[in-house]
LOTI-681128 format. One record per residue (C-alpha): residue number from 1; y, z, x; residue in one letter. Coordinates in steps of 0.05 Angstrom, whole numbers. Last residue first. Example, Ala and Ser with C-alpha at 12.3 -4.5 7.8 and 13.67 -1.06 7.14 Angstrom:
# LOTI-681128
PT  num       v       w       u  residuo
PT    2     -21     143     273        s
PT    1     -90     156     246        a
//
This chain:
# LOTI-681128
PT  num       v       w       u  residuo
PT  621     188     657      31        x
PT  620     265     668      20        x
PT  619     274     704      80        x
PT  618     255     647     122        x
PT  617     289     596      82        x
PT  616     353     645      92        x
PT  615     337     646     165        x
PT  614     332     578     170        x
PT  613     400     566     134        x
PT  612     433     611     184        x
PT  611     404     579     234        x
PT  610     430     507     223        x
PT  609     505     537     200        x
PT  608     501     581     278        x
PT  607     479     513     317        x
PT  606     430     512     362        x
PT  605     406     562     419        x
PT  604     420     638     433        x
PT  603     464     639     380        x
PT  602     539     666     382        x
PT  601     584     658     323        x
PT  600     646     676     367        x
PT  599     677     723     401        x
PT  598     655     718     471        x
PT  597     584     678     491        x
PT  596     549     672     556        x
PT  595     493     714     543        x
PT  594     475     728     462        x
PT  593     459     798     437        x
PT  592     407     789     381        x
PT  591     389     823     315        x
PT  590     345     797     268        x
PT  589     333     858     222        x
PT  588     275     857     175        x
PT  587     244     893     103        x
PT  586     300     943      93        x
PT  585     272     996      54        x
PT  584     260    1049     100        x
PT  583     324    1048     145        x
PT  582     297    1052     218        x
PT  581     318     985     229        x
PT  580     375     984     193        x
PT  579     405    1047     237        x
PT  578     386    1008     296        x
PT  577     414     948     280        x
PT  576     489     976     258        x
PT  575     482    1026     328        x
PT  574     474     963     366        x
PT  573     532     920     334        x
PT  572     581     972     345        x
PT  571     545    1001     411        x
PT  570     571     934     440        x
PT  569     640     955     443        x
PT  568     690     919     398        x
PT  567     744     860     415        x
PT  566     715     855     480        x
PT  565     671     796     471        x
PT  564     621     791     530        x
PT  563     557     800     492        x
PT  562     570     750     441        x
PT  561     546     776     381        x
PT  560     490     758     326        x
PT  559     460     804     265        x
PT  558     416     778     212        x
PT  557     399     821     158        x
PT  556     343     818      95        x
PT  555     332     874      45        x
PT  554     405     890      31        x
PT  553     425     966      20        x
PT  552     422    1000     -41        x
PT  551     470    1061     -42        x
PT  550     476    1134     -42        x
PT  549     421    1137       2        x
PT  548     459    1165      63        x
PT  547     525    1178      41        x
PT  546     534    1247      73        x
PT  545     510    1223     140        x
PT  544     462    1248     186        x
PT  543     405    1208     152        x
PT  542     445    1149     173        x
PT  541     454    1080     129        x
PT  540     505    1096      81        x
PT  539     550    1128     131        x
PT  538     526    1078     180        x
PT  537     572    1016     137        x
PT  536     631    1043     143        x
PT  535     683    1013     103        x
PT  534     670    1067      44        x
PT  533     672    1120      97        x
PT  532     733    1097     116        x
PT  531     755    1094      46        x
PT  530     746    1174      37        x
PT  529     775    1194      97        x
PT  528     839    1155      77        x
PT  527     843    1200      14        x
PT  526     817    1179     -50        x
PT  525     866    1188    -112        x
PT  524     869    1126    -137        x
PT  523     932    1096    -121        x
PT  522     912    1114     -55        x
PT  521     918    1191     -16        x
PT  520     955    1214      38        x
PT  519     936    1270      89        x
PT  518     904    1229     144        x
PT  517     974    1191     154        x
PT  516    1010    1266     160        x
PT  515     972    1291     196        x
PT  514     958    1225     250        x
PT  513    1046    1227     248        x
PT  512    1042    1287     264        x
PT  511     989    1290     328        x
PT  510    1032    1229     363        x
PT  509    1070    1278     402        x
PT  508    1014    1296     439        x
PT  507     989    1369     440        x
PT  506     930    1353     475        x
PT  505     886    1384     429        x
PT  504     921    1352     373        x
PT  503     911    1289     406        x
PT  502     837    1286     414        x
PT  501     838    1311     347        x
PT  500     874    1264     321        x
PT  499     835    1214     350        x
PT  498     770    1242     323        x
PT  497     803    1242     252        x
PT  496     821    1163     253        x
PT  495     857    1135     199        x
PT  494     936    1121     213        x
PT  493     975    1084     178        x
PT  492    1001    1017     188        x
PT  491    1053     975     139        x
PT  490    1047     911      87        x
PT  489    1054     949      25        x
PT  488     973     955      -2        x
PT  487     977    1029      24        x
PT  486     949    1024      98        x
PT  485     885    1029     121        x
PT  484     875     958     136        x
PT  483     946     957     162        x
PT  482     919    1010     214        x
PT  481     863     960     231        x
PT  480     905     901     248        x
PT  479     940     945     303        x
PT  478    1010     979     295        x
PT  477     998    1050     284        x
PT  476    1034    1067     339        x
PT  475     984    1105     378        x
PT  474     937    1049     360        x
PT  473     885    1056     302        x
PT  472     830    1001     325        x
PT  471     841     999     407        x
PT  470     872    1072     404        x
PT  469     891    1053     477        x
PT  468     912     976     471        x
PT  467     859     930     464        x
PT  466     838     875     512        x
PT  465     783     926     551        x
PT  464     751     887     605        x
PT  463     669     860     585        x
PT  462     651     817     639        x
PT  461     647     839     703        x
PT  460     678     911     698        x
PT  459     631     912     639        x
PT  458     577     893     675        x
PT  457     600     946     732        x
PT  456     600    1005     686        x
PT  455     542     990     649        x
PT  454     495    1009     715        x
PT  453     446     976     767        x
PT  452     432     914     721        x
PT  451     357     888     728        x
PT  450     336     817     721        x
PT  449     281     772     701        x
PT  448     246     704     729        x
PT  447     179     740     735        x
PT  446     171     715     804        x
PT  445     240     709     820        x
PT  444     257     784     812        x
PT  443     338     784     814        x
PT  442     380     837     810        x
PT  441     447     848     785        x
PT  440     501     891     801        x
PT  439     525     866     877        x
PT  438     592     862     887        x
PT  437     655     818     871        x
PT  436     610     755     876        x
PT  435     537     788     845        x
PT  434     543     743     771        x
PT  433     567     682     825        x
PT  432     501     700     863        x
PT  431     459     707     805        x
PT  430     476     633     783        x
PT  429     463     603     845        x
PT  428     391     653     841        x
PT  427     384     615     781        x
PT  426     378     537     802        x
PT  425     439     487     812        x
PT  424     496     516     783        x
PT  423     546     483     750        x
PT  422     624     495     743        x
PT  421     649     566     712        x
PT  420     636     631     712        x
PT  419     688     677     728        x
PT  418     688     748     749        x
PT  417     732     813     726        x
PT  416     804     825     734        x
PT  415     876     802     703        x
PT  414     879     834     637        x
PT  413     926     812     573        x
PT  412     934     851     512        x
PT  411     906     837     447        x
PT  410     942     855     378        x
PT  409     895     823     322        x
PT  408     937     767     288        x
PT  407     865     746     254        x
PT  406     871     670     269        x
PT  405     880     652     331        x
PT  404     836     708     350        x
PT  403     788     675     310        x
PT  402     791     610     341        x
PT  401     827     549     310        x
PT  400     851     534     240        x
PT  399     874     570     187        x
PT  398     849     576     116        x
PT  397     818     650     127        x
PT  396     901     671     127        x
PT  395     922     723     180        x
PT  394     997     728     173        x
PT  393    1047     679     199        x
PT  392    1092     688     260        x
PT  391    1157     725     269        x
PT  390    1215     693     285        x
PT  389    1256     734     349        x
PT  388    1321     757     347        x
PT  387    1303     831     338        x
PT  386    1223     824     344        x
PT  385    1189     782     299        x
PT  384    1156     799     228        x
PT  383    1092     780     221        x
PT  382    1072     737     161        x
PT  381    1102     737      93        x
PT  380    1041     730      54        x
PT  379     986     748      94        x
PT  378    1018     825     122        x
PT  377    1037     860     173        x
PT  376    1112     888     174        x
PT  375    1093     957     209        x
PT  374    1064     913     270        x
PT  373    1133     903     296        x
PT  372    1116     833     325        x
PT  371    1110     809     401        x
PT  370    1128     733     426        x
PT  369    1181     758     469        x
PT  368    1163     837     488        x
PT  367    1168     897     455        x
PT  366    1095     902     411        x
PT  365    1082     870     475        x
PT  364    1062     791     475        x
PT  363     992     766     469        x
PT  362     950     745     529        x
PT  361     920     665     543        x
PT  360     876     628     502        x
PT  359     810     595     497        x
PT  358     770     668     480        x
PT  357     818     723     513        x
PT  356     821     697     584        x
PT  355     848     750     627        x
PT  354     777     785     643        x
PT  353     752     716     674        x
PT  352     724     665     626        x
PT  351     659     671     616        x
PT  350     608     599     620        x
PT  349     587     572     552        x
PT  348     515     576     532        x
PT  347     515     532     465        x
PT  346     506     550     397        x
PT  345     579     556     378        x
PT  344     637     563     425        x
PT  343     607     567     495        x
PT  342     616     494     508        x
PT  341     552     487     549        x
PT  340     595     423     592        x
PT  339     632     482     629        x
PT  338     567     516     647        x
PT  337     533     464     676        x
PT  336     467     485     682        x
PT  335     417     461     734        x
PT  334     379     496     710        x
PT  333     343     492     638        x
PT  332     369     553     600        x
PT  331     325     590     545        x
PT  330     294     652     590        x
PT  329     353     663     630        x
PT  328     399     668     582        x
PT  327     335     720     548        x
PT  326     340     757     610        x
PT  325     409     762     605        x
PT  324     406     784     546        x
PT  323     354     836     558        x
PT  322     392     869     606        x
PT  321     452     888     575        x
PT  320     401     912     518        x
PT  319     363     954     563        x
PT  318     438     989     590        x
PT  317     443    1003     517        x
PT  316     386    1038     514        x
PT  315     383    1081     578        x
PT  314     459    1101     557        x
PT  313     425    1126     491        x
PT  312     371    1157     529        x
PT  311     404    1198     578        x
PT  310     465    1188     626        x
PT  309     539    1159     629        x
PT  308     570    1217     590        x
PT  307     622    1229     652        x
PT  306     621    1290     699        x
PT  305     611    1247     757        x
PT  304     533    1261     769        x
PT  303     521    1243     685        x
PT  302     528    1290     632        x
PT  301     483    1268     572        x
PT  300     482    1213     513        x
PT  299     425    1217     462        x
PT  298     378    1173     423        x
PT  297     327    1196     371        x
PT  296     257    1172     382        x
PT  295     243    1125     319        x
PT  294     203    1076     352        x
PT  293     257    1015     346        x
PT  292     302    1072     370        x
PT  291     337    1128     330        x
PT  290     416    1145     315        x
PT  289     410    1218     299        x
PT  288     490    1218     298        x
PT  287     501    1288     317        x
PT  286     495    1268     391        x
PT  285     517    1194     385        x
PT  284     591    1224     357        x
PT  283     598    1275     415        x
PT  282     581    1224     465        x
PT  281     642    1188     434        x
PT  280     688    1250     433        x
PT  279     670    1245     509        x
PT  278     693    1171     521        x
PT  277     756    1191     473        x
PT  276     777    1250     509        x
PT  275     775    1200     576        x
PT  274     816    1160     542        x
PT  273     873    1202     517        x
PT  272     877    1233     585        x
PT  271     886    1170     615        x
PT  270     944    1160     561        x
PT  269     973    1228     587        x
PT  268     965    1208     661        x
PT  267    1011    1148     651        x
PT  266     949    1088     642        x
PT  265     960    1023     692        x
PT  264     893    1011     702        x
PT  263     842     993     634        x
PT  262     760     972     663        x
PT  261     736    1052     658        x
PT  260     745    1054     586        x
PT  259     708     997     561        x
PT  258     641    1025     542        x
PT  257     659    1103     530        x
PT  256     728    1081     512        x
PT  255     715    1029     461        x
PT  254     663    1077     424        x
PT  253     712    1129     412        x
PT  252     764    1075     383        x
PT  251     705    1054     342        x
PT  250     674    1124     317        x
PT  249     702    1114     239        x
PT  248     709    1044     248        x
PT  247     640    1027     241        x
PT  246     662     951     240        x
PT  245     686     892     275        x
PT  244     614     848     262        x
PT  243     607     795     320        x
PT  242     571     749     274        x
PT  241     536     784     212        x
PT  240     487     748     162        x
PT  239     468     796     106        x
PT  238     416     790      61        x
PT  237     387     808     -19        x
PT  236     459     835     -35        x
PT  235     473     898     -85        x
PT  234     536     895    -132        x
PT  233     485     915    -198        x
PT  232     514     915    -265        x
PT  231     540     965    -311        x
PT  230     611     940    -305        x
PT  229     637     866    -295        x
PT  228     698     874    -247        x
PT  227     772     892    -296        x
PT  226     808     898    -229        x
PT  225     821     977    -228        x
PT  224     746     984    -258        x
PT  223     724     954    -190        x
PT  222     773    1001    -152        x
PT  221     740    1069    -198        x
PT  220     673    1044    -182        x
PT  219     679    1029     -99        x
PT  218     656    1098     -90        x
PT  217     590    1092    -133        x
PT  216     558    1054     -86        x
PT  215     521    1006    -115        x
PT  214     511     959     -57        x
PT  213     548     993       2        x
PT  212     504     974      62        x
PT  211     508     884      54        x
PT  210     564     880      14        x
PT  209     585     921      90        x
PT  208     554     883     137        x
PT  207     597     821     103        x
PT  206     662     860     110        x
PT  205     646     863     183        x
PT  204     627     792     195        x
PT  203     685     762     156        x
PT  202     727     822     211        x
PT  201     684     782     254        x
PT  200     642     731     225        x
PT  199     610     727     166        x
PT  198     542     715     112        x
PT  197     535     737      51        x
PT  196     459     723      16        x
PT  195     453     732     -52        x
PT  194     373     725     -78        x
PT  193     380     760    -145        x
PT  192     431     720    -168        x
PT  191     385     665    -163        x
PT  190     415     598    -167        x
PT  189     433     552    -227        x
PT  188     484     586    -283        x
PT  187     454     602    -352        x
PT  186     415     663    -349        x
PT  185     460     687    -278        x
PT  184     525     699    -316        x
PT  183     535     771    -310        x
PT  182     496     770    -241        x
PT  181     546     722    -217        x
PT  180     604     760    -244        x
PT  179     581     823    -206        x
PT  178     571     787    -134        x
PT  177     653     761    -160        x
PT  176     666     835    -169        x
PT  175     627     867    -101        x
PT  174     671     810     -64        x
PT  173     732     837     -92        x
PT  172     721     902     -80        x
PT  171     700     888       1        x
PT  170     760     856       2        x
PT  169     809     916     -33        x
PT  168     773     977      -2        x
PT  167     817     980      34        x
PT  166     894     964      43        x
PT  165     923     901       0        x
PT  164     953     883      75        x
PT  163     884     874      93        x
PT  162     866     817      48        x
PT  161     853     799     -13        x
PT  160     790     759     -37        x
PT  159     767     677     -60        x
PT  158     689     688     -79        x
PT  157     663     618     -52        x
PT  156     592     607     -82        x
PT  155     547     561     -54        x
PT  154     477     540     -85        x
PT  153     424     533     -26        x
PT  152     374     470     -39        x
PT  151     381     453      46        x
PT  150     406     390      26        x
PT  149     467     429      -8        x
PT  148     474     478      50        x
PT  147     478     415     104        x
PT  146     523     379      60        x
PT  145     581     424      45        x
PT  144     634     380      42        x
PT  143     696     418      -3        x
PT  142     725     405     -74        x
PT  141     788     427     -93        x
PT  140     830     491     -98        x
PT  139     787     545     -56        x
PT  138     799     610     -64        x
PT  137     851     641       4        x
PT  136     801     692      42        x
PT  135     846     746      53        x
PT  134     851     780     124        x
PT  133     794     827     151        x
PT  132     817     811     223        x
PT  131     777     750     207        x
PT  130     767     750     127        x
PT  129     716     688     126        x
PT  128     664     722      82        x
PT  127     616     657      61        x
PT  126     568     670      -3        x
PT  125     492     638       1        x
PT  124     457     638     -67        x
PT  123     383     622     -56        x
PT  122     350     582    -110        x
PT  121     310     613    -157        x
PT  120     334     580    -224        x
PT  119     353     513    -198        x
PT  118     276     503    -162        x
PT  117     271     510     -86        x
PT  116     222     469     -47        x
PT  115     274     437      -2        x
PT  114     310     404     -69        x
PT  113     263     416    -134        x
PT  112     277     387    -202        x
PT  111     239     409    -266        x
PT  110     277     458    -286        x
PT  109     333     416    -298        x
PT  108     392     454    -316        x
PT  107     435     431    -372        x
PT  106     509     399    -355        x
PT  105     557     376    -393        x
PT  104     605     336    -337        x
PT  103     686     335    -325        x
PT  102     725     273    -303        x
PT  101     763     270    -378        x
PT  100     704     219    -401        x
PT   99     647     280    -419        x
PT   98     598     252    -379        x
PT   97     531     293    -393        x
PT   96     486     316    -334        x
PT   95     421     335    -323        x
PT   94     432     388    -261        x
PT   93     386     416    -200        x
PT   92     389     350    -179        x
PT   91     462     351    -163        x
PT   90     458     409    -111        x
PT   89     513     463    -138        x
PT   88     575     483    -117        x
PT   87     607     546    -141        x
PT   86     678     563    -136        x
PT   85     706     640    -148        x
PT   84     764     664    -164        x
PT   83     810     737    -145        x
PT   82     866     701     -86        x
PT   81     922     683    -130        x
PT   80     900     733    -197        x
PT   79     927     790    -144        x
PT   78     908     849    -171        x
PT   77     861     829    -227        x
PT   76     850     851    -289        x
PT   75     791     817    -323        x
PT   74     752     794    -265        x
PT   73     708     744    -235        x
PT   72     758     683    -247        x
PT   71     730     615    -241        x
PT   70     774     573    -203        x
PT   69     729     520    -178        x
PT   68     669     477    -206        x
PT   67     622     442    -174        x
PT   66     568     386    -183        x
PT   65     539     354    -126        x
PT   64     516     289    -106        x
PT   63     549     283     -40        x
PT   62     573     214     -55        x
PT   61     571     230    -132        x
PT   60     620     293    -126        x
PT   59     614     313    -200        x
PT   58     661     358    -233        x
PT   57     632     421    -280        x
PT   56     662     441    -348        x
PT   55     614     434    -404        x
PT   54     568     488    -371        x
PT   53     622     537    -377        x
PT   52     610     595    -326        x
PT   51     609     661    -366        x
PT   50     671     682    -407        x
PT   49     699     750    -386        x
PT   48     707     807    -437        x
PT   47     653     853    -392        x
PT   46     602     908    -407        x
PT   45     535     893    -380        x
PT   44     476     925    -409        x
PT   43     448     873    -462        x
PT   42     467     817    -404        x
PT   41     411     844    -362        x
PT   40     373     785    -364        x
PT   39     333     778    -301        x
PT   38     316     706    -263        x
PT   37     242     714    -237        x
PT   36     243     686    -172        x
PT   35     225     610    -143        x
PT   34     200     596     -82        x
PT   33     133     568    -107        x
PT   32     124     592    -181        x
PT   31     153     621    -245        x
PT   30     217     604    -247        x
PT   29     230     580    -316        x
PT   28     258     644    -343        x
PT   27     321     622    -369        x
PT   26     309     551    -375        x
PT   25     285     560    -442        x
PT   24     349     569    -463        x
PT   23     387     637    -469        x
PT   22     465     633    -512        x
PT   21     434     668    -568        x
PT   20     422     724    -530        x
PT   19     488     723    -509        x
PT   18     517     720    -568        x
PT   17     479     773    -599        x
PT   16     492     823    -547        x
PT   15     578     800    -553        x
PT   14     570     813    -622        x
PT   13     538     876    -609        x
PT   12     598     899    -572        x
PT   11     643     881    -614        x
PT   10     619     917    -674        x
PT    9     623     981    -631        x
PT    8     690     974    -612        x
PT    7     711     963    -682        x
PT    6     680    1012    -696        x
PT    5     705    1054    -640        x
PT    4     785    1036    -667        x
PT    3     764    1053    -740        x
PT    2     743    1133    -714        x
PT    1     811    1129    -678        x
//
């Protein structure tokens, strides 16, 4: 044994020595304008895995860029398909060195500047396209990605599993390859110091949570699982989240108290159900401690109808309701044409009516033609159909269309609510088709802003339920989420402790299969409660929870959703600003509700990839 350490031991230093050796001059040429401070910490890190080899990149002479692909991050991994990295680099940041096989020796100039950034401090910007938190497939070949290489970004895509691989496997993964690039950060360009992630949807979600779990010590045991770089920092400078699905701990709750009062059809048991939820949610904001931009704690109270529709909290959210509008109203030129607005990225598109979900129509029934037994989920093989019916394939970030094209996220169809569609000559055109089935909003001309009378009747407008009851663990344990949750084999379980409650309570017979779900524990050990606080990002980020400071949250965060999207209540994306912005330590939150938009990467104005990068820059200063 004694021979064994030695050996260990000698190793070790060797590996020290070699990577001292390895250090240029480069290493620590960043020493003004944008550029940072690059920090060795390769004495500390324990890891067998080569760094990037400099005598290995391609060259993309159009584009001028250098890039290589299929760099693994770590040592053991799970599924070796999906766990590499690419990085593409702007070619000036590079002397290179033809070797004659179609690969380049490359040193780093330190001389070069693109956009005012140097190699060694420029920004490293990380994409988490996981919608539905599916897999993001690595890339195998070079991609365009003009706009970020003008802009002097370097662009690393971290391929990760999916959903069926159950959590915490995405976020893992993405935590490894941040790992890797600190591991290799002397030699390779960009600043691993300066990682920005950036997402949308489930991408969004898992991207607001690099962005809250950096260093947690819960994700340790998963990242030794997969051979990740160890003694090294996971921690993020930003975070860029569209439409974030996450906080799933108080979700379903959440759903109800916002969306609740648009479902019909519900037996008296499901109704039941609901209302439970809607109250469990008030619960949840009353322990919460969730504070305002002035730090006055927010709270949910008894309203006339015996509903928690009153007190500061509601107050709040009705403000933000408001404010978008106001701000729609603020940055469109009338007349607006609604239709010709587009309303998929940038642009003020017009809402569908409450049956549209995005550009498409309703899903099939977990019974019906075109529905899926939701036990059978996974990337690879793709949903099972129904007896006698093909199933359809799994959520895969390499798939074109919209997102809920793309996540195989059980929606159900809904008939009501307003459309807005056509153009409309001045505002108070536009109020009046807002005001068609009833008036809710109100118009002051002279300061050109509105009031809404309650939440209720915008999101009876705009903002129907499209989820099943349980709208993130469904009864049957057949939404994305349960998969998610799941065991790494493809099938649902159940995760939520409020809902089985709720159920409990009312003696449903759903309450054993919630027990016996919540009982289980992973391959390593940690229950289901345990990895939804991991996937969580407010348990890290409120005083009220147990994880609060047990990790090192992102400086920098940028949040963006479409108002009318009714794949998550808008307390999701609230409650995730709030909580950041009251978080000392975080230096800014950019958070914005955006009028007009659904699902998508929703901006106020211009394009989502032209202000992201501007936001980067901004951070960067």
């Amino acid at each position: 044994m004694w021979k064994k350490i030695a050996v260990a031991v000698m190793a070790a230093l060797m590996l020290c020595l070699l990577a001292a050796c390895g250090s240029s001059s480069t290493d620590n040429a960043k020493t003004e304008d944008n550029s940072q401070d690059k920090t060795d910490t390769s004495e500390n890190i324990v890891t067998n895995l080569e760094k990037i080899d400099m005598s290995k990149w391609m060259y993309h002479s159009d584009d001028n860029v250098y890039y290589q692909i299929g760099i693994s991050y770590c040592e053991t991994p799970a599924d070796a398909s999906y766990e590499t990295l690419a990085v593409f680099v702007p070619g000036d940041y590079f002397s290179g060195t033809d070797n004659g096989d179609g690969t380049y020796t490359c040193e780093v100039n330190s001389d070069a500047k693109v956009n005012g950034y140097t190699a060694q401090g420029a920004p490293i910007v990380m994409p988490i396209e996981t919608p539905g938190y599916s897999a993001q497939a690595p890339l195998t070949g070079y991609t365009s990605l003009t706009e970020y290489m003008e802009a002097g970004f370097v662009y690393v895509h971290a391929g990760c599993r999916g959903r069926d691989a159950g959590a915490p496997a995405g976020v893992t993964d993405i935590k490894a390859a941040i790992r890797y690039l600190r591991y290799t950060d002397e030699i390779a360009p960009g600043s691993a110091e300066k990682i920005f992630v950036f997402g949308m949807s489930g991408g969004g979600a898992q991207s607001a949570l690099v962005g809250a779990t950096g260093d947690s010590e819960l994700y340790d045991p998963y990242l030794e699982q997969i051979g990740a770089v160890q003694d090294v920092s996971d921690a993020v400078y930003g975070s860029m989240d569209w439409c974030p699905i996450t906080n799933l701990d108080s979700a379903d709750e959440a759903y109800e108290w916002m969306m609740g009062v648009t479902r019909s059809g519900l037996s008296d048991d499901e109704q039941a159900i609901s209302d439970a939820l809607a109250a469990s949610f008030a619960d949840y904001i009353n322990q919460a401690g969730i504070k305002d931009e002035t730090g006055n704690v927010l709270t949910l109270e008894e309203s006339a109808d015996g509903i928690y529709q009153a007190g500061s909290y509601y107050d709040y959210i009705l403000s933000v309701i408001e404010e978008s509008l106001n701000h729609f109203l603020s940055d469109t030129e009338f007349p607006y044409d609604s239709s010709a607005s587009g309303g998929k990225d940038g642009g003020m598109g017009g809402f569908g009516g409450r049956g549209e979900i995005g550009d498409f129509g309703g899903f099939g029934t977990p019974d019906g033609d075109g529905g899926f037994d939701g036990r059978k989920m996974g990337e690879k093989g793709g949903f099972g159909g129904p007896a006698g019916k093909d199933g359809f394939g799994g959520p895969d970030s390499t798939k074109e269309g919209s997102y809920e094209e793309r996540d195989d996220i059980t929606r159900i169809e809904t008939s009501n609510g307003i459309t807005i569609s056509g153009t409309y000559e001045t505002v108070s055109d536009y109020i009046d088709a807002l005001n068609a089935d009833g008036t809710w909003v109100t118009y002051d001309v002279e300061s050109n802003t509105v009031s809404v009378t309650s939440i209720g009747d915008f999101v009876k407008a705009f903002k129907g339920a499209s989820k099943n009851l349980g709208a993130f663990d469904q009864l049957d344990a057949r939404q994305g989420e349960n998969v998610l949750f799941g065991y790494g084999d493809g099938n649902g379980a159940h995760f939520d402790a409020l809902l089985a409650d709720i159920l409990n309570q009312l003696e449903s017979s759903y309450v054993s299969d919630f027990e016996e779900d919540l009982q289980k524990t992973d391959a390593v050990g940690y229950t289901v409660a345990q990895r939804l606080n991991m996937y969580t990002p407010l348990y890290y980020l409120l005083e009220s929870e147990d994880g609060y400071r047990t990790s090192t949250p992102a400086k920098h965060w940028r949040i963006r959703t479409g108002i009318a999207q009714s794949d998550t209540s808008l307390t999701t994306e609230v409650n995730l600003a709030l909580s950041l912005q009251n978080y000392d330590g975080v230096e800014s939150v950019d958070f914005a509700t955006v009028w007009g938009q659904q699902h998508v990467k929703a901006e106020r104005t211009g394009n989502s990839t032209a202000n992201f990068i501007a936001w980067v820059n901004e951070c960067m200063k």
